[in-house]
N, CA and C atoms as an extended XYZ file, in Angstrom:
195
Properties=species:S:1:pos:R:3:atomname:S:1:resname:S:1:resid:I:1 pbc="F F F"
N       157.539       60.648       64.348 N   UNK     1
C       158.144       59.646       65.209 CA  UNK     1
C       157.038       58.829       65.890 C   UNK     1
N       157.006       57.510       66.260 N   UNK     2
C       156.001       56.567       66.400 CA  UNK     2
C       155.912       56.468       67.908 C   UNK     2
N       154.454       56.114       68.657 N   UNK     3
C       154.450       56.441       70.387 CA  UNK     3
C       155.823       55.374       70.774 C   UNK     3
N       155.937       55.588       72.013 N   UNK     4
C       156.611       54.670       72.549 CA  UNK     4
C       155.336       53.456       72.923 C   UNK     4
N       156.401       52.351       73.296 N   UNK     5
C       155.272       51.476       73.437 CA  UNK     5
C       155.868       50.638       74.821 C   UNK     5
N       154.884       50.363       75.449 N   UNK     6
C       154.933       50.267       77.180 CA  UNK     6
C       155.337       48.372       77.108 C   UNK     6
N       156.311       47.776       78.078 N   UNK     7
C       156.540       47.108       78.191 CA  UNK     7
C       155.475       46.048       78.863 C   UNK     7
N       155.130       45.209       78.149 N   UNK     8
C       153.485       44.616       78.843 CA  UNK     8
C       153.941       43.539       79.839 C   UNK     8
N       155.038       43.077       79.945 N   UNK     9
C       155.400       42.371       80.686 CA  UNK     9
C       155.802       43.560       82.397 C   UNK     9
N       155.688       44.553       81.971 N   UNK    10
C       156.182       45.553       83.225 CA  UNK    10
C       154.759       45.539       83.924 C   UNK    10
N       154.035       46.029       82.666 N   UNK    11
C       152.923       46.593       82.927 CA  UNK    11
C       151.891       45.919       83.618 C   UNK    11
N       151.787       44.533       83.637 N   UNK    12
C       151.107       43.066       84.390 CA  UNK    12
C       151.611       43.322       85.949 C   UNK    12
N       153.110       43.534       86.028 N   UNK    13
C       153.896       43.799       87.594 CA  UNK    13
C       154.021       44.415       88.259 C   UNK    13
N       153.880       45.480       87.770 N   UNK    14
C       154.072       46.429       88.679 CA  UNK    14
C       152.875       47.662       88.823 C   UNK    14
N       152.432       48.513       89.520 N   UNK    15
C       151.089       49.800       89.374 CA  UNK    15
C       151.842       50.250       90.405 C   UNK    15
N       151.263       52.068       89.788 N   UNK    16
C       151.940       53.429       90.818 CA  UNK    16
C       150.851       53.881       91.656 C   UNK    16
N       151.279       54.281       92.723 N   UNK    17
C       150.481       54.331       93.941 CA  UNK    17
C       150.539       55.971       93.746 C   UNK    17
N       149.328       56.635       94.718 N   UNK    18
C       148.535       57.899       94.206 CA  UNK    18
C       149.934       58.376       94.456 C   UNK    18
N       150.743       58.241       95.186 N   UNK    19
C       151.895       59.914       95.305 CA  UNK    19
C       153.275       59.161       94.643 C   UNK    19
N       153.404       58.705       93.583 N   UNK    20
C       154.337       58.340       92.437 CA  UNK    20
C       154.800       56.941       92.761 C   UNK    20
N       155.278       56.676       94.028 N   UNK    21
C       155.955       55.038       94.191 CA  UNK    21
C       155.454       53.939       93.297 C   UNK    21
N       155.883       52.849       93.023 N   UNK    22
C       155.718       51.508       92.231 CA  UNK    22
C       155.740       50.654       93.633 C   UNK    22
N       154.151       49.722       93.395 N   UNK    23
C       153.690       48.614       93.850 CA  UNK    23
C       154.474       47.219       93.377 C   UNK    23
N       155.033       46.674       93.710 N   UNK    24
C       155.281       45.383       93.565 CA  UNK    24
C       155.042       44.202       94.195 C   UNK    24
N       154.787       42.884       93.717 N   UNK    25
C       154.748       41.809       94.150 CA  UNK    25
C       155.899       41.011       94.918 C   UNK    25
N       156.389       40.370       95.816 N   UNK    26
C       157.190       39.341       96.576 CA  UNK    26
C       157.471       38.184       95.251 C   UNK    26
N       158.538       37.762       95.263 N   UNK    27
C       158.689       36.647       94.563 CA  UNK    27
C       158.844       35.396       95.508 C   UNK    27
N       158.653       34.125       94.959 N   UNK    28
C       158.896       32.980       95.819 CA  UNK    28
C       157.668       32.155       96.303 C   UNK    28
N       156.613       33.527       95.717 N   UNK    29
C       155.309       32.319       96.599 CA  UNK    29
C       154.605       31.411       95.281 C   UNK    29
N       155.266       31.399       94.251 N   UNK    30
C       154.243       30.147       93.202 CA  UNK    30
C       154.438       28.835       93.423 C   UNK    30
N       155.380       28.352       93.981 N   UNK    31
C       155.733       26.957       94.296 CA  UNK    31
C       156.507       26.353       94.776 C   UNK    31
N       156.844       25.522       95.324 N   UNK    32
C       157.677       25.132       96.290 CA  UNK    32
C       157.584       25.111       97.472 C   UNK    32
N       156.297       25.240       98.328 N   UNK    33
C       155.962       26.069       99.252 CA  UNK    33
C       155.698       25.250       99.948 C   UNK    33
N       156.447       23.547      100.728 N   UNK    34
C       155.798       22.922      101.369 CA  UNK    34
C       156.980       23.106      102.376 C   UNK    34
N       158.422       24.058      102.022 N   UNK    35
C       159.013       23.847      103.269 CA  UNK    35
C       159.414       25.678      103.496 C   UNK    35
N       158.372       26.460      103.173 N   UNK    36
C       158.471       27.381      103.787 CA  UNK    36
C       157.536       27.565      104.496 C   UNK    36
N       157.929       28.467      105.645 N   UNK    37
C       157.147       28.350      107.221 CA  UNK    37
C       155.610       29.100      106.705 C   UNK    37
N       154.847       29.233      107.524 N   UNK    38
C       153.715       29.656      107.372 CA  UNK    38
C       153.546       31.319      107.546 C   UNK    38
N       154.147       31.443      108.240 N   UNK    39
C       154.782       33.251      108.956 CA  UNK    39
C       155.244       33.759      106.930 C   UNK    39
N       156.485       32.749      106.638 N   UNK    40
C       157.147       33.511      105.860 CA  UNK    40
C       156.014       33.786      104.491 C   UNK    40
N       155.513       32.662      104.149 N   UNK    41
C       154.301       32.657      102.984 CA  UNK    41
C       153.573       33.897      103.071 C   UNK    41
N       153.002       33.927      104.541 N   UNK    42
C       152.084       34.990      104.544 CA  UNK    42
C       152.663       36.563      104.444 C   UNK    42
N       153.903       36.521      104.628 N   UNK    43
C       154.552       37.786      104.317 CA  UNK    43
C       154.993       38.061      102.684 C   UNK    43
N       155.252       37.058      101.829 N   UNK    44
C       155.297       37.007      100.729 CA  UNK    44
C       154.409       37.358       99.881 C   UNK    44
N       152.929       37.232      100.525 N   UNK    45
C       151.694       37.546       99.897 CA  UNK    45
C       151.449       39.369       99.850 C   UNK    45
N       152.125       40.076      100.689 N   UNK    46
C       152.030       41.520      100.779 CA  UNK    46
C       152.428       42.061       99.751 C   UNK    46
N       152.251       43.138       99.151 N   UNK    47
C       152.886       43.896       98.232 CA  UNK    47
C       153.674       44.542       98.791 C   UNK    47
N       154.937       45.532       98.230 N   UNK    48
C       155.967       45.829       98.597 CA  UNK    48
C       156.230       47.029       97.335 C   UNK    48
N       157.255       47.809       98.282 N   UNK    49
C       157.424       49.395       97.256 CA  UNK    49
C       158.529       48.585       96.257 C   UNK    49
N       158.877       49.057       95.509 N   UNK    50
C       159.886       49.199       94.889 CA  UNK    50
C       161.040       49.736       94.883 C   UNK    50
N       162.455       49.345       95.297 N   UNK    51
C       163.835       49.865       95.631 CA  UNK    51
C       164.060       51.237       94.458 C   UNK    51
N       163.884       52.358       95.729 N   UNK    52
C       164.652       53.910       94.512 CA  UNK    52
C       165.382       53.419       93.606 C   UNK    52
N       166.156       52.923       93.643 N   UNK    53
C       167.300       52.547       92.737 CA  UNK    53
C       166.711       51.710       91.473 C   UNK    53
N       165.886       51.224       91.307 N   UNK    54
C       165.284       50.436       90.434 CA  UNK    54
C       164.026       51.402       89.460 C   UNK    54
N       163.531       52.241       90.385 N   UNK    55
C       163.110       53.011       90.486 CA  UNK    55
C       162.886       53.653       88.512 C   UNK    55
N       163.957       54.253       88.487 N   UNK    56
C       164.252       54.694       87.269 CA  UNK    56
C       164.191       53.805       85.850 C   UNK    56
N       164.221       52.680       85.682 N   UNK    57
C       164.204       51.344       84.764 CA  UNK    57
C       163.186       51.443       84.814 C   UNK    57
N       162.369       50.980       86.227 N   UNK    58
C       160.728       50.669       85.547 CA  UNK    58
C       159.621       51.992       85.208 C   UNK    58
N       160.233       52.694       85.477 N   UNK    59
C       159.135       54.170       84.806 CA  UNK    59
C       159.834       53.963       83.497 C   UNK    59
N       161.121       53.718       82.941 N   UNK    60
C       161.239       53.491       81.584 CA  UNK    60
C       160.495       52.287       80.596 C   UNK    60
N       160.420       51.569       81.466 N   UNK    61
C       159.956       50.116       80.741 CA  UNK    61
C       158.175       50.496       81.068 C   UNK    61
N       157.963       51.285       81.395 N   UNK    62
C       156.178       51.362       81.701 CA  UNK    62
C       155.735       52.895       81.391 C   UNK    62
N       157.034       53.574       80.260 N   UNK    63
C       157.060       54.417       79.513 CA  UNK    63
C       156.769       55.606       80.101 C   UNK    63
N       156.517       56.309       81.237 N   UNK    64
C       156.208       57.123       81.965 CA  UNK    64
C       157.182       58.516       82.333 C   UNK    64
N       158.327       58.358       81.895 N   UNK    65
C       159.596       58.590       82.279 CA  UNK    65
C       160.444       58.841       80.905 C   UNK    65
């Protein structure tokens, strides 16, 4: 039977942090950005966990799971 093979589009988005959670990026900050406030941009720029619930999909799509 042939490896599984890791979703490279997952794999660009997302990285697991030392005690299992998934790192993710904010969406919204590539463009458009002349009428969002300055507060909100800079919060967009943070990384962010990943919702449990989602949780399960992307250890599948980044083959781990």
């Amino acid at each position: 039977m042939p490896k599984m093979k890791t979703n490279s589009s997952a794999k660009k988005r997302f990285r697991l942090t030392g005690t299992g959670k998934i790192k993710r990026k904010h969406a919204f900050k590539s463009h458009i950005l002349t009428k969002k406030s300055k507060d909100r941009k800079r919060r967009l720029t943070k990384t962010t966990l990943v919702h449990p619930g989602d949780m399960k999909n992307i250890l599948k799509l980044l083959s781990l799971k």
